[in-house]
N, C-alpha and C positions, 0 to 999 in steps of 0.2 A: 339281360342280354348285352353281349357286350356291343362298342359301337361296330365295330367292323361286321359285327352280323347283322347289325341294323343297317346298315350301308350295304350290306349283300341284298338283304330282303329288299330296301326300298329299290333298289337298281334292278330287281328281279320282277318287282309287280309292275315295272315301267315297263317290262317286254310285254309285244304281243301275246296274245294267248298260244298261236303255234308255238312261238317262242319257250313260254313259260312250261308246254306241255314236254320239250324238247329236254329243256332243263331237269324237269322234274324226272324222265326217265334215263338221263344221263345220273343223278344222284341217285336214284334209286337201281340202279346196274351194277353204280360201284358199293351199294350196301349188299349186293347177291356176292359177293367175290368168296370162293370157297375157298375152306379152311380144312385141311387136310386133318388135323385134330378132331374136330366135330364129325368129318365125316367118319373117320373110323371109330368113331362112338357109335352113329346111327349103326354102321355097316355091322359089328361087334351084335346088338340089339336085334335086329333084325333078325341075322344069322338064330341069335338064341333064341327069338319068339318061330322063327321056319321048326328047328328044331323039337321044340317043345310043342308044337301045332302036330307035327309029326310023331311024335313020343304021345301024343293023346294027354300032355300033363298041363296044358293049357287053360282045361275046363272050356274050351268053345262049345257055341249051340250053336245048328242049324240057324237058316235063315228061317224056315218054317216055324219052329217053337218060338222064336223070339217075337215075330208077328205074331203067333199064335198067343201070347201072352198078354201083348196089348191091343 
């Protein structure tokens, strides 16, 4: 680790805990930031599994048999 991230961390366990809860979901907000790339993979996937759910070529079971199996 280098120092300046040991110098983040140790300045970071000095805040209060409100503090540190604040921080923590400030970094993890800016790890959510969407990416236009990814999403049109999921969206691409999705479409294909609707489609294929719908075309019967999915091979899906019932929620019934799948309970019924275990």
């Amino acid at each position: 680790m280098s120092h300046a991230i040991e110098d983040l961390v140790d300045g970071a366990l000095s805040l209060s805990t409100n503090e540190r809860v604040t921080l923590v979901e400030k970094l993890l907000e800016s790890l959510d930031a969407p990416n236009e790339k990814i999403n049109a993979i999921w969206s691409a996937e999705s479409e294909d599994r609707i489609s294929a759910y719908e075309d019967k070529q999915d091979g899906s079971k019932s929620a019934t048999d799948v309970f019924a199996k275990y």
